[in-house]
C-alpha positions as CSV (number, residue, x, y, z in Angstrom):
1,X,-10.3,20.0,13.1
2,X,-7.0,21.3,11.6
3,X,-4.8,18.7,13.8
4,X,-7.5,16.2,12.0
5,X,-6.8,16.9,8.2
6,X,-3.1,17.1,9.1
7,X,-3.4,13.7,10.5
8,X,-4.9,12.2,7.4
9,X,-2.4,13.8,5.1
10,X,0.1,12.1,7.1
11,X,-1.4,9.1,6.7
12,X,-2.1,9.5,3.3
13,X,1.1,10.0,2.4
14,X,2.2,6.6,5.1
15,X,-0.7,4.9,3.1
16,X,0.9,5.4,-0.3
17,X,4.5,5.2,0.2
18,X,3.9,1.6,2.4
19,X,1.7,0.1,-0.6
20,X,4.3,1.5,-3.4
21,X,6.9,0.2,-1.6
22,X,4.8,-3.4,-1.2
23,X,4.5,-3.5,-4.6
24,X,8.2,-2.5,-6.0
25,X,10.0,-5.3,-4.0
26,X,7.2,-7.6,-4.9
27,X,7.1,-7.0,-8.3
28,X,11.2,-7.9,-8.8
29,X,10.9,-10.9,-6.2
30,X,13.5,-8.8,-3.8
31,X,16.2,-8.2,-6.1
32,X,15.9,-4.4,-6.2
33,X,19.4,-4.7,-8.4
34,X,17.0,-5.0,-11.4
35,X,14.7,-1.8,-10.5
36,X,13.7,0.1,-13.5
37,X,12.0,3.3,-14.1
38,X,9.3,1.4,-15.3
39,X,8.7,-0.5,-11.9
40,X,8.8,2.9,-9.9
41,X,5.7,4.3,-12.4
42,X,3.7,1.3,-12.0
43,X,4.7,0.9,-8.0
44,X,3.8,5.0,-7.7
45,X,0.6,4.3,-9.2
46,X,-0.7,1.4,-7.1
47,X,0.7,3.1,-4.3
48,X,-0.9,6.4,-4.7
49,X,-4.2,5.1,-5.6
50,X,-4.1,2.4,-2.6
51,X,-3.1,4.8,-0.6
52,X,-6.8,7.4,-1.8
53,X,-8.7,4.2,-1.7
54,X,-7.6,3.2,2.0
55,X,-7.1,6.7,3.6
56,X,-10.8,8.2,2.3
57,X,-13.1,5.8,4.2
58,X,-10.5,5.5,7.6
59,X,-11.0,9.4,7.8
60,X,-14.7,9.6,7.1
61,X,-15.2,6.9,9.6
62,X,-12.1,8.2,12.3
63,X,-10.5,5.2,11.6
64,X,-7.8,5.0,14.5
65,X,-7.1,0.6,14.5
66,X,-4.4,-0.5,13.3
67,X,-5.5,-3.7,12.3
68,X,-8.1,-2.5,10.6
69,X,-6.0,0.1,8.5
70,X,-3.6,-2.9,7.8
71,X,-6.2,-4.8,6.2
72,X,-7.4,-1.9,4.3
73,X,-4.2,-1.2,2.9
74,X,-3.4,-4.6,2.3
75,X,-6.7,-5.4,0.4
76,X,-6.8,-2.0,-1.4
77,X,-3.4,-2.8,-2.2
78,X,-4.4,-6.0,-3.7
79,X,-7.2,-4.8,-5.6
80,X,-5.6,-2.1,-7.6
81,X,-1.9,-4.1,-8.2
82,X,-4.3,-6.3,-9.7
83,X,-5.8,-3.6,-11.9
84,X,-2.7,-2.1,-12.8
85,X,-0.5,-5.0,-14.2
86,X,-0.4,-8.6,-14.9
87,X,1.1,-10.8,-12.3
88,X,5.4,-11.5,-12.5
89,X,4.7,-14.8,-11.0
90,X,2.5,-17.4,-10.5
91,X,-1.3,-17.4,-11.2
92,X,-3.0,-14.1,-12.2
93,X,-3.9,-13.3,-8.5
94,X,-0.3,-14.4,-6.8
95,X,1.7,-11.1,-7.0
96,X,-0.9,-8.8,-6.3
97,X,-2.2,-10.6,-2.5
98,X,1.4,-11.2,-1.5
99,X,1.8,-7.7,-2.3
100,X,-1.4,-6.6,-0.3
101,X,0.1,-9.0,2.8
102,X,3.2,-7.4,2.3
103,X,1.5,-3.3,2.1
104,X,-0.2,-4.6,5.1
105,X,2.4,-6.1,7.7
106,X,4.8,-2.5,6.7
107,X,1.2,-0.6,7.6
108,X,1.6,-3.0,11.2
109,X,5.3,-2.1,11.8
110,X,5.1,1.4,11.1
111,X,2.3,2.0,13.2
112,X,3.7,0.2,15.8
113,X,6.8,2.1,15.7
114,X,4.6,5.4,16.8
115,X,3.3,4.4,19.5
């Protein structure tokens, strides 16, 4: 039980740092020459609640795919970039699925990496 919880910590904390950092280099189009303080408060917030909102039902449910943990991320990721600031580009809903796709395919290659 023990190895369990420190398994879902870990991925807790891979949950929020892959959607925070989705949403930073999203949000300034790849030019991280123009980060502010004020993009790392709003990427730490989408990425820490992302991150609750995908890890919570994976661990309930021993969620162990990768693909599904991708899309959770990337759709959780979605949801609350949406919810936490207007778009930077594009129609309302641009930013916040390209930054989901983007939270997603880093959930893909980081997992993939472990095993």
């Amino acid at each position: 039980m023990k190895r369990r919880h420190t398994n879902a910590i870990r991925n807790l904390a891979e949950n929020m740092v892959e959607s925070a950092a989705a949403c930073l280099v999203t949000m300034v189009q790849g030019n991280v020459l123009v980060l502010g303080v004020g993009h790392w408060v709003v990427a730490g917030q989408t990425g820490i609640l992302a991150g609750i909102l995908t890890t919570i039902p994976l661990y309930i449910h021993a969620g162990k795919n990768c693909w599904v943990t991708a899309g959770c991320l990337g759709l959780s990721t979605a949801v609350v970039d949406y919810l936490v600031h207007p778009s930077g580009f594009g129609p309302a809903s641009a930013e916040p699925i390209m930054t989901g796709l983007t939270a997603a395919g880093l959930s893909l290659l980081v997992k993939s990496q472990r095993h």
